[in-house]
C-alpha positions as a Python dict, from the first residue, in 0.01 Angstrom:
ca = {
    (1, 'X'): (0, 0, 0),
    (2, 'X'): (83, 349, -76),
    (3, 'X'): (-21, 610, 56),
    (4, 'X'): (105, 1042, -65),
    (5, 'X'): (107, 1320, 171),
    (6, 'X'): (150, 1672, 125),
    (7, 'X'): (468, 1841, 245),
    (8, 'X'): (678, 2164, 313),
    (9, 'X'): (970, 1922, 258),
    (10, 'X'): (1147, 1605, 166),
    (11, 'X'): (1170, 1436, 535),
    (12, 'X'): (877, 1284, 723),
    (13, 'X'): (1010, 1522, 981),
    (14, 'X'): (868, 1803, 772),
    (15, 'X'): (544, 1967, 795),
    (16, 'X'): (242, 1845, 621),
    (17, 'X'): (185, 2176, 292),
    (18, 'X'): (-180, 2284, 388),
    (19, 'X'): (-189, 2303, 0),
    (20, 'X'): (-229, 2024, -223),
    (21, 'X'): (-205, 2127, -591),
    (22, 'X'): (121, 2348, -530),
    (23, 'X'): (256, 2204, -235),
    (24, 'X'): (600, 2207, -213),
    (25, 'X'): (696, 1840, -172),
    (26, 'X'): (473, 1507, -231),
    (27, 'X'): (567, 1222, 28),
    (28, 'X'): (455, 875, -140),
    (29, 'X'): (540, 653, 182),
    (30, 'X'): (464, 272, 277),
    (31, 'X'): (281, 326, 621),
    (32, 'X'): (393, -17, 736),
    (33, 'X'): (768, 67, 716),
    (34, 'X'): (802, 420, 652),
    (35, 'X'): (979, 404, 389),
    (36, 'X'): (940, 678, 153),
    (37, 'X'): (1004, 857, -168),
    (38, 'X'): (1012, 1267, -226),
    (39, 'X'): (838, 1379, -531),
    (40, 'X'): (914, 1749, -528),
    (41, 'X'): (618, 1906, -725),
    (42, 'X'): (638, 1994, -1031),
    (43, 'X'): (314, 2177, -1114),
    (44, 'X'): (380, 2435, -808),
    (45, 'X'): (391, 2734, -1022),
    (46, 'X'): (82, 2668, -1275),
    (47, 'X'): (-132, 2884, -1297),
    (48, 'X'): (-395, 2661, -1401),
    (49, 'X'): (-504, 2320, -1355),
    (50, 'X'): (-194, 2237, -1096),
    (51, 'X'): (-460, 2047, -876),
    (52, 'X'): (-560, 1787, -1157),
    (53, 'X'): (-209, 1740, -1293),
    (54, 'X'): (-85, 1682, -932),
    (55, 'X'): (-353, 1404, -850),
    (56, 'X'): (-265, 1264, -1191),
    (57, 'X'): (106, 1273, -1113),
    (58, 'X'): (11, 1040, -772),
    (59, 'X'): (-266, 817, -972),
    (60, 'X'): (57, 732, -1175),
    (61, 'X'): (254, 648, -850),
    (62, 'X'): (5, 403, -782),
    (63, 'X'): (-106, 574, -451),
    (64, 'X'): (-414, 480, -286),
    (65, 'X'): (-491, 737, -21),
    (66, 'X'): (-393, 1111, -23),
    (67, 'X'): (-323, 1278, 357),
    (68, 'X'): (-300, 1662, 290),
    (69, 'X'): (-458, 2013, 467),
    (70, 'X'): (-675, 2127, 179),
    (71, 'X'): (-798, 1983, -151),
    (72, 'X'): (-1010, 2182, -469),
    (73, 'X'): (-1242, 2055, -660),
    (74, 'X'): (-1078, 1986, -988),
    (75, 'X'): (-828, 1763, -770),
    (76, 'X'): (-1096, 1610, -579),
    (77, 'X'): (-1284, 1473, -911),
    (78, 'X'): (-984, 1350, -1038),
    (79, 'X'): (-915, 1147, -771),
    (80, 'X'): (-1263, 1048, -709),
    (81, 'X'): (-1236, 889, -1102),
    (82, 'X'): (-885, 722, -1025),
    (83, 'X'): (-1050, 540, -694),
    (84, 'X'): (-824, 764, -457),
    (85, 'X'): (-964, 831, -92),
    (86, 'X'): (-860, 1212, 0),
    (87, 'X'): (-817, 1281, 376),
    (88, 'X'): (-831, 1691, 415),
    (89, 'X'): (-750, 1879, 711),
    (90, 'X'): (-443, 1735, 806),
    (91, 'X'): (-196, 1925, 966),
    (92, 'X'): (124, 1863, 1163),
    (93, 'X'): (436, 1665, 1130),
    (94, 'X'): (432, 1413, 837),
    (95, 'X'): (531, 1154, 1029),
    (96, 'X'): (265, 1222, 1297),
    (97, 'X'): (27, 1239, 1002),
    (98, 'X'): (59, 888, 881),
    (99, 'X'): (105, 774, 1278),
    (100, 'X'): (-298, 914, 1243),
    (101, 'X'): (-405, 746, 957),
    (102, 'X'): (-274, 380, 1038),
    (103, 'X'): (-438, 417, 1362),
    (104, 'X'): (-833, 557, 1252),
    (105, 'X'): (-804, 865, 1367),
    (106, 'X'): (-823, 1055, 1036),
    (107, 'X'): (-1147, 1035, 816),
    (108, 'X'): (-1183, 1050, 463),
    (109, 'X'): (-1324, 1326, 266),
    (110, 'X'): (-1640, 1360, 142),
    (111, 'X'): (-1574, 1667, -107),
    (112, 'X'): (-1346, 1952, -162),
    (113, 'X'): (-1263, 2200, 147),
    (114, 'X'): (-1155, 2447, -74),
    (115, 'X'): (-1206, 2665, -399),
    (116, 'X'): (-1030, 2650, -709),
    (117, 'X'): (-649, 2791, -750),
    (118, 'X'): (-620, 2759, -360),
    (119, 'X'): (-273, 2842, -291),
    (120, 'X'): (-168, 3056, -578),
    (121, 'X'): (-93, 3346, -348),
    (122, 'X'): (-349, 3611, -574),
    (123, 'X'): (-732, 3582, -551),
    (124, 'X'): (-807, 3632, -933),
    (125, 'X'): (-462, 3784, -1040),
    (126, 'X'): (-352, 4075, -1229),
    (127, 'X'): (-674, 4243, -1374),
    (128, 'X'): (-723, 4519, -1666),
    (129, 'X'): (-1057, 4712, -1619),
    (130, 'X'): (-1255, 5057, -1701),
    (131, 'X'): (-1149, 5402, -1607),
    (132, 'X'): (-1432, 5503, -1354),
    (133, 'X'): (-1480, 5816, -1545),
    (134, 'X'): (-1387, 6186, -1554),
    (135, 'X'): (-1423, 6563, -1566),
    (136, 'X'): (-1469, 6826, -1311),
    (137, 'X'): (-1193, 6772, -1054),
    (138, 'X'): (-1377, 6413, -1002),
    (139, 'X'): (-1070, 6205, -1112),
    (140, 'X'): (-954, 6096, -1480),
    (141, 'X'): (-1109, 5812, -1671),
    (142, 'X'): (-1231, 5728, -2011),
    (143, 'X'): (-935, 5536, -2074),
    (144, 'X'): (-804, 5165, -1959),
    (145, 'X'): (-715, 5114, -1581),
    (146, 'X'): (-497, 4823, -1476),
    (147, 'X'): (-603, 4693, -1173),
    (148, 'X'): (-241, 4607, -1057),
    (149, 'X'): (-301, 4306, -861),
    (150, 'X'): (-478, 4565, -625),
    (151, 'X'): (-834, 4554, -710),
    (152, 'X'): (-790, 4929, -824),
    (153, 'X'): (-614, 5105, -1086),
    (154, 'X'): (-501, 5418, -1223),
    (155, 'X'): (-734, 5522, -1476),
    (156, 'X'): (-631, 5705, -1769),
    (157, 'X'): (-805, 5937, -2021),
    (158, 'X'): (-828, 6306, -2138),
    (159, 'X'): (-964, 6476, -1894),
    (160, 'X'): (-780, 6684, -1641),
    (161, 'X'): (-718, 6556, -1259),
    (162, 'X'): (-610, 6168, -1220),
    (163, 'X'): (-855, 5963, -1047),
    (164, 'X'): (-945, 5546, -985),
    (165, 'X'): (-1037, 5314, -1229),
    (166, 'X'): (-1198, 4957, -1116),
    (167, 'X'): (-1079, 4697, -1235),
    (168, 'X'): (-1299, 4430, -1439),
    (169, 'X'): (-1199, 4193, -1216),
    (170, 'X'): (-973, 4335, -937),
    (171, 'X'): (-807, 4185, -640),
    (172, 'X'): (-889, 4274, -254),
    (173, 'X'): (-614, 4510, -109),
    (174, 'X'): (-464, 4184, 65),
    (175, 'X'): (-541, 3820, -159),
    (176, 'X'): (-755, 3626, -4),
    (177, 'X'): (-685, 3255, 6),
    (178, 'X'): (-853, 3012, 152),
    (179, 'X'): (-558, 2906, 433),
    (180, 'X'): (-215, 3026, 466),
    (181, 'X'): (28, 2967, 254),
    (182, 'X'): (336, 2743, 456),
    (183, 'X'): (753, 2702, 485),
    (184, 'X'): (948, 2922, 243),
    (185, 'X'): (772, 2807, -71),
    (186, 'X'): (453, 3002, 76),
    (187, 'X'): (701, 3290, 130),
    (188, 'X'): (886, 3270, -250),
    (189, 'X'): (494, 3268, -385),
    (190, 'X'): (437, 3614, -136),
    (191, 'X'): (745, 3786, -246),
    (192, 'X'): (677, 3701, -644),
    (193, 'X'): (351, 3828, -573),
    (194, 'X'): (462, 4132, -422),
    (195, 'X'): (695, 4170, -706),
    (196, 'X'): (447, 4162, -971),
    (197, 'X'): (234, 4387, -832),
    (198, 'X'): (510, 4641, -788),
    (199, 'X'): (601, 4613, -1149),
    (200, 'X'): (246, 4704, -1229),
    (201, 'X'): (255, 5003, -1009),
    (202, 'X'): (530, 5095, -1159),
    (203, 'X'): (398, 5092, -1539),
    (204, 'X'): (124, 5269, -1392),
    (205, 'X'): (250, 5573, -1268),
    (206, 'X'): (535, 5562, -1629),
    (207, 'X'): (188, 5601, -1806),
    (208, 'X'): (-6, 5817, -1595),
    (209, 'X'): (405, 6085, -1606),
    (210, 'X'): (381, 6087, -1996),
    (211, 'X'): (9, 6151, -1985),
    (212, 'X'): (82, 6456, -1749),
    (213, 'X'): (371, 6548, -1999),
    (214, 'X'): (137, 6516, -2281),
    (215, 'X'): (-163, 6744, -2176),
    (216, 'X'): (144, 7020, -2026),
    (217, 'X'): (232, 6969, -2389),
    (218, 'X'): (-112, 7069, -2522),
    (219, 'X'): (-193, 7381, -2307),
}
């Protein structure tokens, strides 16, 4: 019998990734001897479909049971079709983990605990959307705003003043995910999401200076 768990790392010493489709590490142990392999994960940074190619990635590994902290529904399915049980809201040591499961104490899963693209760090990403509109001192729009990973942009358009466009699709202030993100993989995903938001800012105020420069050019 094999059974996968989730992991932060490559020991069972490590702690179980609350994350299943970009965990870090997969653990595909024999709970009668503890022996073990590391599968470090390759579908981690997809931005799509990383919970359906991870459960196919175990199906091939000829596991049988799945011990992790949260599980999507794209993931779930696929298991449910490859005869997988899923165990969700595990937490703790690895090795503690499986200690849990050979002796009863951990149930299986009836459906998924989470939404889709749990994990990715962003709510709904990087989003383009509508200046809110302009004129009169009451901001600048008319134009395209890029929401910036933010949830609000800088609209552009001719008009004087700048003001706030929303995006089509923005993100809250602080993405929302549906459990934290854990070990320095969580933190790499953070900081590259910090990143690319910055580098959005950062187009965003280049565009909004040459707008400036072009209407001081007009008057």
């Amino acid at each position: 019998m094999r059974i996968a768990v989730s992991s932060a790392g490559r020991t069972l010493d490590d702690s179980v990734d609350t994350r299943f489709g970009r965990c870090a590490y997969f653990l595909v142990i024999d709970p009668d001897t503890l022996e073990f392999e590391p599968i470090q994960n390759p579908n981690i940074a997809l931005g799509h479909g990383a919970g359906i190619q991870s459960a196919q990635l175990l199906s091939d590994q000829g596991v049988t049971v799945v011990l992790t902290g949260n599980c999507g529904p794209n993931a779930f399915q696929t298991f449910g079709a490859a005869g997988i049980q899923v165990i969700t809201g595990v937490a703790g040591k690895v090795r503690e983990a499986v200690r849990m499961y050979k002796s009863g104490e951990l149930a299986g899963a009836s459906g998924p605990n989470v939404a889709g693209h749990f994990g990715t760090g962003m709510a709904g990403g990087l989003a383009t959307g509508q200046g809110t509109g302009m004129g009169g001192g009451m901001g600048m729009g008319g134009g395209r705003g890029r929401g910036g990973g933010m949830g609000r942009g800088m609209g552009m358009g001719g008009g004087r003043g700048m003001g706030v466009g929303q995006g089509a699709r923005g993100v809250p202030p602080t993405a929302q995910t549906a459990g934290p993100s854990s070990g320095t993989t969580g933190r790499r995903e953070e900081i590259a999401a910090l990143k690319e938001k910055a580098e959005a800012l950062k187009r965003q105020m280049e565009e909004i200076t040459d707008r400036v420069k072009n209407l001081e050019g007009d008057e």
